[in-house]
C-alpha positions as CSV (number, residue, x, y, z in Angstrom):
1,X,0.0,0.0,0.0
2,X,1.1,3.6,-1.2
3,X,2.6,6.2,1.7
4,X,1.8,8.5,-0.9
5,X,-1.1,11.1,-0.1
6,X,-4.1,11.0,-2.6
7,X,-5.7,14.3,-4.2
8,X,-8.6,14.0,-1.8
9,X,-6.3,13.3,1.5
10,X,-4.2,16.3,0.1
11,X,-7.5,18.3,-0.1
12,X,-8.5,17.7,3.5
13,X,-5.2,18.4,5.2
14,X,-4.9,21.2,3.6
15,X,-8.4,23.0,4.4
16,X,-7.8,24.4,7.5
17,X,-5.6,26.6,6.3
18,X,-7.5,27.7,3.2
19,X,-10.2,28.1,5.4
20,X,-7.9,30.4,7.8
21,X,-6.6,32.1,4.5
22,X,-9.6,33.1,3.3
23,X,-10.7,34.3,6.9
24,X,-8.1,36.9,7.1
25,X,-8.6,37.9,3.6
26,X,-12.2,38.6,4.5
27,X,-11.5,40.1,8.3
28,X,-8.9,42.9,6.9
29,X,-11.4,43.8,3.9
30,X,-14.4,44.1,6.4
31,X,-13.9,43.6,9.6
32,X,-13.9,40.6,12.5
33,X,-17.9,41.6,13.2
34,X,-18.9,42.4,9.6
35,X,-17.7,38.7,8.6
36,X,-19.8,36.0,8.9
37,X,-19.1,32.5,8.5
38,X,-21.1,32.1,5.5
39,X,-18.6,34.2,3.9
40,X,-15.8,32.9,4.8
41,X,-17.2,29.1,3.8
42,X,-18.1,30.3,0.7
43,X,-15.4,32.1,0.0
44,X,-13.0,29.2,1.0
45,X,-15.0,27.0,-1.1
46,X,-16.5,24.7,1.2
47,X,-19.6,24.5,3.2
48,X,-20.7,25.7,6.3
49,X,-20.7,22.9,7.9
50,X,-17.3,21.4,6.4
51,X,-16.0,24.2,8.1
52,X,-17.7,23.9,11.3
53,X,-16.0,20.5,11.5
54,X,-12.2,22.4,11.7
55,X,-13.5,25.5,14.1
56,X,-16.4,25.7,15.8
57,X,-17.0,29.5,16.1
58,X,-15.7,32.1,14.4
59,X,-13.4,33.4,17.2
60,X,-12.2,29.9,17.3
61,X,-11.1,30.6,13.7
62,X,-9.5,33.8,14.7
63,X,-7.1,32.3,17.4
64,X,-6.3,29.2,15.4
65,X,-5.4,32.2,12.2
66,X,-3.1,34.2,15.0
67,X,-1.8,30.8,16.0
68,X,-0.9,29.7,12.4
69,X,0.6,33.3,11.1
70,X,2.0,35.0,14.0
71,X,3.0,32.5,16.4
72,X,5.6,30.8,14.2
73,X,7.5,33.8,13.2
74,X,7.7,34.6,17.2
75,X,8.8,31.3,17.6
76,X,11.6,31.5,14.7
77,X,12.6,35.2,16.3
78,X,12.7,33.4,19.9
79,X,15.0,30.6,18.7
80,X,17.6,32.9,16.7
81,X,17.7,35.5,19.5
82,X,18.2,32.9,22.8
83,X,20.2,30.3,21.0
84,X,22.7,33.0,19.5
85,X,25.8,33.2,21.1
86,X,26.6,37.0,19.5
87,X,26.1,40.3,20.9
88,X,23.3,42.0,22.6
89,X,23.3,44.2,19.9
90,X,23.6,41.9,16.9
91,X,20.8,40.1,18.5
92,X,18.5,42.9,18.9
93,X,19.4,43.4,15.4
94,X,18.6,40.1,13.8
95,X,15.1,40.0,16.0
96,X,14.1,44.1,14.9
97,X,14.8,42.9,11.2
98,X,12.9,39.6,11.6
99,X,9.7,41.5,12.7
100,X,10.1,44.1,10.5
101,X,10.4,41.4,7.7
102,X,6.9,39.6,9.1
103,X,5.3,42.6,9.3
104,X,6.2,43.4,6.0
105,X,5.5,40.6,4.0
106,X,1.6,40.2,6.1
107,X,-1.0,41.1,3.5
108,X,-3.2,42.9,6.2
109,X,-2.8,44.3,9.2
110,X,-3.5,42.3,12.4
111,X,-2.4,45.0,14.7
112,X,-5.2,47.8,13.0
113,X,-7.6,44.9,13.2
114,X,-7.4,44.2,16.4
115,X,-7.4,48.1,17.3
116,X,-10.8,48.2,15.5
117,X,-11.7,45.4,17.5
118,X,-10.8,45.1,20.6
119,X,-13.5,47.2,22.3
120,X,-16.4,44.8,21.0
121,X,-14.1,41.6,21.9
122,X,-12.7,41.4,25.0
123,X,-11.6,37.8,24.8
124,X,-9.9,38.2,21.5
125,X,-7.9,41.2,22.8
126,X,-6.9,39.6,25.8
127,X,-5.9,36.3,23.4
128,X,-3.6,38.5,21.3
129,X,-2.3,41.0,23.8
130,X,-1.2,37.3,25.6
131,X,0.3,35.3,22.8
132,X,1.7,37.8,20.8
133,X,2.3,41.4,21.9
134,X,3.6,40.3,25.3
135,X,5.2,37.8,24.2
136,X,7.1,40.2,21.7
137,X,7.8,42.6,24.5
138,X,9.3,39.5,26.5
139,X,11.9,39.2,24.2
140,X,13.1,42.7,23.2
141,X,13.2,42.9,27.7
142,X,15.4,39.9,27.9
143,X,17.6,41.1,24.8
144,X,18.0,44.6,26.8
145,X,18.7,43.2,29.5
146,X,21.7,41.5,28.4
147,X,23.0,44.4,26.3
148,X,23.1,46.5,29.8
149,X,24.7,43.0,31.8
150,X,27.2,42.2,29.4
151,X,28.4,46.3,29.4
152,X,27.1,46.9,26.3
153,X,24.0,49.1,26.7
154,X,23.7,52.0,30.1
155,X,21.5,51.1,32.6
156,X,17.7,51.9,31.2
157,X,14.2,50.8,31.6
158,X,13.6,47.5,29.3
159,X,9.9,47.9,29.3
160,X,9.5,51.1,27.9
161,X,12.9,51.2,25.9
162,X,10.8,47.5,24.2
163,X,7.8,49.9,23.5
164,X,9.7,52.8,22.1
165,X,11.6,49.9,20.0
166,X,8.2,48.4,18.3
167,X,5.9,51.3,18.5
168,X,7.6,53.0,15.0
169,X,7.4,49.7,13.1
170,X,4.0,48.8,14.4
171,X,2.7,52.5,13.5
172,X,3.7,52.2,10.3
173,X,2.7,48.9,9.1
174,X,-0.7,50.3,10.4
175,X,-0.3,53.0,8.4
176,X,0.6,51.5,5.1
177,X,-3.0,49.1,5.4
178,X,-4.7,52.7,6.2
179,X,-3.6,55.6,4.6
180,X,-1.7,54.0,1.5
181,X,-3.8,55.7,-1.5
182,X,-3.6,58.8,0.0
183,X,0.2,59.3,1.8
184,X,1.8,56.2,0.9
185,X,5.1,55.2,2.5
186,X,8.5,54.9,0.1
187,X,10.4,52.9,2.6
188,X,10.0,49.1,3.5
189,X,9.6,48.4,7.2
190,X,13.0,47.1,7.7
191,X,14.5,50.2,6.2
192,X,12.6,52.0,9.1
193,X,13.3,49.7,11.7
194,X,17.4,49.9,11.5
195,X,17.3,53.7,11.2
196,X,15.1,53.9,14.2
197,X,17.4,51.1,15.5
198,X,20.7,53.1,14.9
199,X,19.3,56.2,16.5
200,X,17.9,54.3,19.8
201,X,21.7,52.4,19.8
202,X,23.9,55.6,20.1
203,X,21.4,56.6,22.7
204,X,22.0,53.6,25.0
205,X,25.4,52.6,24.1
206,X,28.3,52.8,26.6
207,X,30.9,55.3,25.2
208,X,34.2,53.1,24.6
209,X,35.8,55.9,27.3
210,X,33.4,54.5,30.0
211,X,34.2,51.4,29.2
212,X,38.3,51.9,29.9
């Protein structure tokens, strides 16, 4: 007997995540309470209750598309920033560029959606703010952290140097899925991240005399 996946086994693994495809597709064109599951069945091309038997309720479907887009990438930035054995800096670097890069490459905006949002779904927010934004913020805290142990970085407060670290690349990709038509942005993401990057960097450096 074959290992060998048939067209129809094929089909069915791999309708989850056309139906979570399609589901973003439709939340960044019209919003998470505009979109009903009809839609998102029919525009997946299944039925509703094919879809039903992957995610039963629509902000069951919204975690499990959070879970398959953004978690992976935070788990790929985790593993190349706490495995590395460079710098504090070159670390912050590599995870500031890997976001950026994410963030650049999404075809919506979670972030603007889940501003629009969060208000009318408190469960949602408090899913996203958990698993992903905190979880973010984690990570640029522990990398500050060891810039200022290992001497490279002054002493400073990791919490709010992690917010003033996102907030311009966040802003931005917000921007560009809201205000393209009419002011649109020339730069990618990752060009904005490094300068912002380079400024912060000279600002919390050690001077190579302090060091002596």
């Amino acid at each position: 007997m074959s290992d060998i996946a048939g067209p129809r086994q094929r089909r069915k693994e791999a309708r989850p995540g056309e139906i979570i495809e399609a589901a973003l597709i439709l939340f960044h064109q019209k919003g998470y309470a505009a979109t009903k599951l009809d839609d998102i069945a029919r525009a997946a091309g299944v039925t509703k209750g094919t879809l039903y038997l992957y995610f039963p309720s629509k902000e069951a479907l919204f975690k499990a598309a959070i879970s398959e887009t953004i978690h992976p990438n935070l788990d790929r930035i985790e593993e190349l920033a706490l495995k590395s054995t460079e710098s504090a800096t070159i670390r912050l670097r590599t995870a500031i560029h890997s976001w950026a890069t994410a963030l650049n490459e999404c075809k919506g905006s979670i972030s603007k959606l889940m501003i629009s949002e969060a208000g009318n779904f408190p469960e949602l927010t408090d899913f996203y703010i958990e698993t992903v934004i905190k979880r973010s913020r984690a990570l640029l805290m522990l990398l500050i952290k060891a810039g200022v142990d290992s001497g490279e970085f002054r002493q400073t407060d990791p919490d709010m140097l992690a917010r003033i670290l996102f907030s311009p690349i966040l802003l931005t990709s917000i921007w560009r899925h809201t205000y393209a038509s009419q002011d649109p942005i020339t730069y990618d993401l990752n060009q904005l991240a490094q300068f912002h990057l380079d400024i912060v960097l000279h600002g919390i450096a050690i001077a190579p005399e302090h060091t002596l």
